[in-house]
BAFI-482550 format. One record per residue (C-alpha): x, y, z; chain. Coordinates in nm, 2 decimals, decimal comma. Each point is the difference from the previous one (the first is absolute). Layout:
<nodes>
NODE       px       py       pz   ch
NODE        X        Y        Z    A
...
</nodes>
This chain:
<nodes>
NODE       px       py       pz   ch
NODE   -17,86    -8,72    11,38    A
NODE     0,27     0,02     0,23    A
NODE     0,21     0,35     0,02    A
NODE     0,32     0,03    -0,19    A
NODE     0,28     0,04     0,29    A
NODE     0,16     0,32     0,00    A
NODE     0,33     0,09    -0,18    A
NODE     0,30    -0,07     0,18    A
NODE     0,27     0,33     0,03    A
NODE     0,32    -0,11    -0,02    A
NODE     0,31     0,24    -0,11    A
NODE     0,28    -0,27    -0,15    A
NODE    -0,07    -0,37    -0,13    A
NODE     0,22    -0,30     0,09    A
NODE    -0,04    -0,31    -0,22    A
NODE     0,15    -0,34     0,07    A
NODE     0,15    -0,14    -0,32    A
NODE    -0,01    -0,37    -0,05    A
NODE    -0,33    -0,11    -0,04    A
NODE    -0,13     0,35    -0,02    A
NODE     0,16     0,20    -0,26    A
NODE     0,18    -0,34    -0,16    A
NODE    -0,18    -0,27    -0,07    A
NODE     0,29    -0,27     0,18    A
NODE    -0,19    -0,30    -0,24    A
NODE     0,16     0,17    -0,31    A
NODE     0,23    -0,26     0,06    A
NODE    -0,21    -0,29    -0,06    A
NODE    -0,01     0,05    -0,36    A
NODE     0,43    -0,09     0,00    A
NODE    -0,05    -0,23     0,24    A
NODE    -0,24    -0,21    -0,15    A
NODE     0,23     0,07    -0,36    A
NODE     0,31    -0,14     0,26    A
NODE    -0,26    -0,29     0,14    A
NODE    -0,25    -0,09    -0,23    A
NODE    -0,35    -0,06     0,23    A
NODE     0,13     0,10     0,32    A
NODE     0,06     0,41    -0,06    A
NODE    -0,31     0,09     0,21    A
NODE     0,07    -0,23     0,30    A
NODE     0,36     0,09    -0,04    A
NODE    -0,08     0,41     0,03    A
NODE    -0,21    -0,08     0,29    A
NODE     0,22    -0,21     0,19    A
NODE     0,29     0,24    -0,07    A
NODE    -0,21     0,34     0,14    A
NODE    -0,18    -0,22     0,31    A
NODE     0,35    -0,10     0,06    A
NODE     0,15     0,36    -0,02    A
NODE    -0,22     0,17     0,21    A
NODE     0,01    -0,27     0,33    A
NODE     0,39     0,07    -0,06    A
NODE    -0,01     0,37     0,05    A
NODE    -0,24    -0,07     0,31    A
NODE     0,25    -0,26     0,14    A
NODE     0,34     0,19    -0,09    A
NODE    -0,15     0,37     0,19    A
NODE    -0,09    -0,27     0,30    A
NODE     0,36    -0,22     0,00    A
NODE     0,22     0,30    -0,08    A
NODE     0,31     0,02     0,28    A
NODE     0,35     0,15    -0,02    A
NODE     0,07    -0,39    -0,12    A
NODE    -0,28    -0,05    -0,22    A
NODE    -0,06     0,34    -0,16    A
NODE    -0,32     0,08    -0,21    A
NODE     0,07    -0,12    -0,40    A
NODE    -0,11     0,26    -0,20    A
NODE    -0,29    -0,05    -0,29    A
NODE     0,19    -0,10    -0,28    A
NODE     0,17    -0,29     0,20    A
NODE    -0,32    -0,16     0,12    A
NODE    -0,21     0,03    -0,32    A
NODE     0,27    -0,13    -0,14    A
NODE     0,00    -0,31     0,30    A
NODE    -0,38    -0,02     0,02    A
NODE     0,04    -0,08    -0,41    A
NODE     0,23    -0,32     0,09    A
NODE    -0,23    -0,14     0,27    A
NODE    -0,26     0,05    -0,25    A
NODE     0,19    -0,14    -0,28    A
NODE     0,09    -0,30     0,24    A
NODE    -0,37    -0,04     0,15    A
NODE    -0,12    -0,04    -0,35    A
NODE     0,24    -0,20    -0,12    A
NODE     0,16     0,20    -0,26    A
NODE     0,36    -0,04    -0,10    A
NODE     0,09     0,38    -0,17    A
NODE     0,34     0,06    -0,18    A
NODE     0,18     0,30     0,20    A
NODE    -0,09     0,22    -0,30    A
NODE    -0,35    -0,08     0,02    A
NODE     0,01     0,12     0,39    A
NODE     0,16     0,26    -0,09    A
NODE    -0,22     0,12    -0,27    A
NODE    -0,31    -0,07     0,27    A
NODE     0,13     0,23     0,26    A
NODE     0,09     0,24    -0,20    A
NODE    -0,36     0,03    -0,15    A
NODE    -0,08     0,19     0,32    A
NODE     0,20     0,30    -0,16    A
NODE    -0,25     0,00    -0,29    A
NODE    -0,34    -0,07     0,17    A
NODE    -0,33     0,12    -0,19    A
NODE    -0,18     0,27     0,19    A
NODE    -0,35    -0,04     0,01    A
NODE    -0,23     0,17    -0,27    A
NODE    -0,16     0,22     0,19    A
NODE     0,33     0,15     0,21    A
NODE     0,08     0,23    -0,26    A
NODE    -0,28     0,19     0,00    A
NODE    -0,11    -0,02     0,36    A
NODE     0,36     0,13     0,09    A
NODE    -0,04     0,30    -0,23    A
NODE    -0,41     0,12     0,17    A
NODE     0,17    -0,06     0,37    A
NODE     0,18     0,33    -0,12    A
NODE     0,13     0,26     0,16    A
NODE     0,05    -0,20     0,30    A
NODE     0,31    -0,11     0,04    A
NODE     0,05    -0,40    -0,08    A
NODE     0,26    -0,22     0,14    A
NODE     0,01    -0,40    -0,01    A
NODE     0,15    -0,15     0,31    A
NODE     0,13    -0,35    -0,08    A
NODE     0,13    -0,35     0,17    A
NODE     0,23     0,05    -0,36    A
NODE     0,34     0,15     0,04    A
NODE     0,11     0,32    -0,22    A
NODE     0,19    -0,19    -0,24    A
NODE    -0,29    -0,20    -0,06    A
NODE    -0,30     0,24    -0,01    A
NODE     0,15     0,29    -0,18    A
NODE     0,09    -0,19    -0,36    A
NODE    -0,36    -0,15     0,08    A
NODE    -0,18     0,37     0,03    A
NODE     0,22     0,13    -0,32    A
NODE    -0,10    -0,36    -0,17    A
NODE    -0,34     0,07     0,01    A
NODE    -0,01     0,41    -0,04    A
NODE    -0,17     0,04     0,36    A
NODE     0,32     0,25     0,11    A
NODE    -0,23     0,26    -0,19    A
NODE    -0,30    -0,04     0,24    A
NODE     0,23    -0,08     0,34    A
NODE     0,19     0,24     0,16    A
NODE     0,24    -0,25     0,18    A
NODE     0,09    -0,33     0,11    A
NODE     0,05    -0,14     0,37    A
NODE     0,11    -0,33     0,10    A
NODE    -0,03    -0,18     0,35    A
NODE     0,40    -0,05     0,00    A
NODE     0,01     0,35     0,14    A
NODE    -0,19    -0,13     0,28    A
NODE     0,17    -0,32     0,02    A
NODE    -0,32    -0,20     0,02    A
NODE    -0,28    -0,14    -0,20    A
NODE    -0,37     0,13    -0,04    A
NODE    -0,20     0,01     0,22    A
NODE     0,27     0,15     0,27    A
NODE    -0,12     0,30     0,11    A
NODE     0,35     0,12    -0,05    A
NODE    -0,08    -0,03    -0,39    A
NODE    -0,26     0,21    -0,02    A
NODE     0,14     0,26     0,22    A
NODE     0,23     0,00    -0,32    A
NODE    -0,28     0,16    -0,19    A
NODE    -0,13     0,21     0,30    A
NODE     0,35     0,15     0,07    A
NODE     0,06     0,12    -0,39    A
NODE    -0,29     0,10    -0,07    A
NODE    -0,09     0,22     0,33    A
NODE    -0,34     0,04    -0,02    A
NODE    -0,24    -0,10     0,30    A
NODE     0,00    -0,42    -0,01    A
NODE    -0,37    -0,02    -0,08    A
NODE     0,00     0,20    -0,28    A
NODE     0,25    -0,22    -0,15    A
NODE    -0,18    -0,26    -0,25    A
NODE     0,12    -0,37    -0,02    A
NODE    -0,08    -0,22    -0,30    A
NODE     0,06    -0,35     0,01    A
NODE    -0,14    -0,31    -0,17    A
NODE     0,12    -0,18     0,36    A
NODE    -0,25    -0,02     0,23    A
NODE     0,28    -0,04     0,23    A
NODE     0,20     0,30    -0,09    A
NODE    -0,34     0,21    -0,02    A
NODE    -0,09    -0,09     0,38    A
NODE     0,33     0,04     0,12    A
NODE     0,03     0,33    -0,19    A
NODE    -0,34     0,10     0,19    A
NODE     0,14    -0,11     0,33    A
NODE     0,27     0,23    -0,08    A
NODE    -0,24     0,30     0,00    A
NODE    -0,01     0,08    -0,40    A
NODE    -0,35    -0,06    -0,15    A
NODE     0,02    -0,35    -0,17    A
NODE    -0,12    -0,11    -0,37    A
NODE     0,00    -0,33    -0,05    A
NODE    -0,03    -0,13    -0,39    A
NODE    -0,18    -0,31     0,04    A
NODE     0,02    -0,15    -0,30    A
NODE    -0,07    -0,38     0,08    A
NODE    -0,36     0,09     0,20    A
NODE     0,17    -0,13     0,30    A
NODE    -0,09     0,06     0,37    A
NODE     0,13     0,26     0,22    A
NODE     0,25    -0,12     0,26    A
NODE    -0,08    -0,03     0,32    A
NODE     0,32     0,04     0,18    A
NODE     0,03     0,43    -0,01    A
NODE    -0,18     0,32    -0,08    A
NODE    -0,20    -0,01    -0,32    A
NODE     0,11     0,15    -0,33    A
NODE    -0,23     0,38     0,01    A
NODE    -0,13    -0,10    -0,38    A
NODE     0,02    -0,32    -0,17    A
NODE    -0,01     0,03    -0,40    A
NODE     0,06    -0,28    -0,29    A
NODE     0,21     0,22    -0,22    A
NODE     0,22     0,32     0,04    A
NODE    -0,19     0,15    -0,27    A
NODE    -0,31     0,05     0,32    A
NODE     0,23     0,19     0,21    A
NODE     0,06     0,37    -0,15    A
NODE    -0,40     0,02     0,05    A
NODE     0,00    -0,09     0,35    A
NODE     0,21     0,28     0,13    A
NODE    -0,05     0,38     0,06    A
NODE     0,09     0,24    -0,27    A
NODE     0,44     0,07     0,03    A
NODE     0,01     0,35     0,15    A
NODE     0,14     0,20    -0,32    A
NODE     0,38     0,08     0,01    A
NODE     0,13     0,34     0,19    A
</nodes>
């Protein structure tokens, strides 16, 4: 029987949020209510479409072209879903859709895997803007198990810039690789591990690791298997 790897010491947690803390496909159930048989293909389409767009605005940005923040292309990546599919909305029903992202579910386990990662401190460092991420964090009751909220407009640039995670690494001055990254992205997780922080990556879906970087340091299914895989927190001075 193979040996159990050995824990992991890191001194602050950094979590992505969509997909990670939020489940993003909490908005299939009003999207399917808003298009009868086509909410799951609609959610898909919508968060496919949404991440290529933050991919494509950090690599078009100019003085002429500037990067669109969060809001504005989930809110575009929903029409080109929308008109891909073939569904005609009302502008209230749009509406109501993007605006779901302020209410996202957290997954069942966060809650309780937030609260054993403590004393360490625990950040989420998000493609979201501020206005969008803090009503979501208060929404769902997490702002008791987070002790702040960073978004990639400070850096002017979408994940998986190095200059976003240098976000995290500047606030929370501790040594880089003693910084833990958490993302259900496989692609956030390798380029947070290219950064230098040691990389978890949630693999929910059983999928395979990419090839095109440094690979995540431990791969897990759920957040729930991560408080077990790191070193005891040192106990506060």
């Amino acid at each position: 029987m193979p040996e159990a790897p050995a824990p992991l010491t890191v001194d602050a947690l950094v979590f992505d949020a969509y997909g990670t803390l939020f489940d993003v496909h909490t908005v299939a159930t009003l999207a399917e209510a808003l298009a009868p048989g086509r909410g799951a293909a609609l959610s898909q389409s919508w968060r496919s479409k949404q991440l290529e767009y933050t991919w494509l605005s950090s690599l078009m940005a100019t003085p002429v072209w500037p990067r669109r923040d969060f809001a504005t292309l989930t809110a575009q990546a929903l029409d080109y879903a929308l008109e891909a599919l073939g569904i005609a909305l009302a502008p209230a029903a749009r509406t109501r859709l993007c605006d779901a992202y302020l209410t996202l579910s957290p997954f069942p386990d966060v809650p309780a895997a937030l609260a054993a990662l403590a004393p360490r401190p625990r950040w989420i460092l998000s493609n979201g803007t501020l206005a969008m991420l803090t009503p979501l964090v208060r929404h769902a009751g997490l702002d008791a198990h987070l002790d702040g909220v960073l978004s990639v407009d400070a850096a002017g640039a979408y994940k998986p810039s190095p200059a976003v995670y240098r976000l995290a690494a500047d606030r929370l001055r501790v040594p880089v690789a003693r910084i833990g990254f958490v993302s259900s992205n496989g692609w956030d997780a390798i380029g947070a591990k290219a950064f230098g922080f040691t990389s978890f990556w949630i693999n929910r879906a059983a999928a395979p690791v990419d090839r095109h970087g440094p690979a995540p340091d431990r791969i897990i299914a759920t957040l729930a298997e991560l408080p077990p895989l790191l070193a005891p927190a040192p106990a506060p001075r």
